[in-house]
N, C-alpha and C positions, 0 to 999 in steps of 0.2 A: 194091523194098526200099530201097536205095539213098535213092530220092528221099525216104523217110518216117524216114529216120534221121539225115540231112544237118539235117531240121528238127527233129529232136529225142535232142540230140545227149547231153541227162542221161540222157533215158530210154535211151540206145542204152549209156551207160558204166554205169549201173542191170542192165542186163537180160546184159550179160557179166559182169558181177560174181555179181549173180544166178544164171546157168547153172553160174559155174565154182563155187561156193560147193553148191551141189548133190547131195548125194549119190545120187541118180539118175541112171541112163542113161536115153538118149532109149527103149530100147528099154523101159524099166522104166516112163518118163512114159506111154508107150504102152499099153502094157497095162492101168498103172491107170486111162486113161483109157476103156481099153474094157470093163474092170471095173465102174468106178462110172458109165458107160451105161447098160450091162449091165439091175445093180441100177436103177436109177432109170428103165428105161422098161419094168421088166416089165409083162407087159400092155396095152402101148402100142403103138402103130404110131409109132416115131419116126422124127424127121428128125434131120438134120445140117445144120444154119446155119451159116455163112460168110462173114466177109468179106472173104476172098481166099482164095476156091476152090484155084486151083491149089496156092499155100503148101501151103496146110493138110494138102489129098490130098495133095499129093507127101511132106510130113513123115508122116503116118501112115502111108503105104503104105510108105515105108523103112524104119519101124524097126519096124512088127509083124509079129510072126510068121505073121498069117494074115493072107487080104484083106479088110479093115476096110469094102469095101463089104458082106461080108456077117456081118461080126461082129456085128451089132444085129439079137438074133430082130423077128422083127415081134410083133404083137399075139397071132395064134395061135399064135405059137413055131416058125413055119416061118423058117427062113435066108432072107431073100429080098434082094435086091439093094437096097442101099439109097445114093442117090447124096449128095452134098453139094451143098445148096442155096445159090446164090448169093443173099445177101440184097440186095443190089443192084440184082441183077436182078429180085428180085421187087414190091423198093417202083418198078423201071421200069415194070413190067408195072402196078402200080396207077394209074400214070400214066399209063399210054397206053388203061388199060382207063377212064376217065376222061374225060381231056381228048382223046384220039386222035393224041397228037402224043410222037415219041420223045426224051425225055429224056437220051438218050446224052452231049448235049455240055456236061452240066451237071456241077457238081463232086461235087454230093450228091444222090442219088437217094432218099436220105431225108429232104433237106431236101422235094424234089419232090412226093413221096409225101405229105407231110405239109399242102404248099399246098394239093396238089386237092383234099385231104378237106375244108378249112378248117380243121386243126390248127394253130393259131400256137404253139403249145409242148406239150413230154410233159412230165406232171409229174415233180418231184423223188422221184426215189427213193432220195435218199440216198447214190449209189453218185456215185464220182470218176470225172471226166471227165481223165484225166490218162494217157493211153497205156498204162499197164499192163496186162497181157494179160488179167488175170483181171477187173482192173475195166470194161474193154473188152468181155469177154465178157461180165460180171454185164449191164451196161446194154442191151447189144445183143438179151438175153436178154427185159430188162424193156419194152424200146423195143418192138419186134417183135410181142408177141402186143397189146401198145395198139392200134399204126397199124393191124392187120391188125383187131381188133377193129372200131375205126371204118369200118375197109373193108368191113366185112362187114355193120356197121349200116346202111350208104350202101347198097347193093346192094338191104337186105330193106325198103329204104324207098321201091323205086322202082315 
């Protein structure tokens, strides 16, 4: 955490500002995050994406009242276990399911992800590449089902 606010040091005086200006508690951001989940995956089998696993689960699992791995019905409305997906790891795993070689020591595993497919760029979606969380998560959101798309074209093409 440290190392990612040393380099970004408006976004770090932004986002205290932001929190303390807040009329929410963490435990309130929480809930209504697992509210409009909730809503927005009925009938779905969702996931939970990530790009820092640990953060994430540890902030959620603090401040909800129930354990958020099983707050998200699945598709049939059964409680079932449901873990958070490191996105990192998964554009690894396109990588090694790929070229056969691990990715680990690279900065970006989505730049990675993106070589082996032959993606030289994700289109613009409009969304700002500027550290803010929501825009952060907007794009991660948009990025992800693309690479995984062409990963999937790659696969049905072989």
């Amino acid at each position: 955490m440290e190392e990612f606010w040393i380099k970004h040091p408006v976004r770090y005086i932004q986002t205290l500002k932001g929190c303390a200006a807040s009329p929410y508690t963490c435990h309130q951001v929480v809930a209504n995050f697992l509210e409009w989940a909730r809503e927005h995956t009925r009938g779905h089998d969702a996931y939970m994406l990530s790009d820092n696993c640990s953060y994430d689960t540890a902030f959620l699992r603090a401040f909800a009242k129930e354990d958020v791995m099983y707050a998200i019905p699945a598709a049939n409305g059964d409680r079932e276990y449901h873990g958070i997906h490191d996105i990192g790891c998964i554009y690894r795993g396109v990588v090694m399911g790929i070229t056969g070689t691990n990715p680990i020591t690279l900065s970006s595993n989505k730049k990675a992800a993106m070589a082996a497919l032959g993606i030289t760029e994700i289109p613009d979606w409009g969304v700002a590449h500027d550290h803010h969380p929501q825009n952060d998560a907007h794009k991660m959101g948009l990025d992800f089902p693309y690479i995984m798309q062409k990963a999937n074209e790659r696969v049905n093409t072989r």
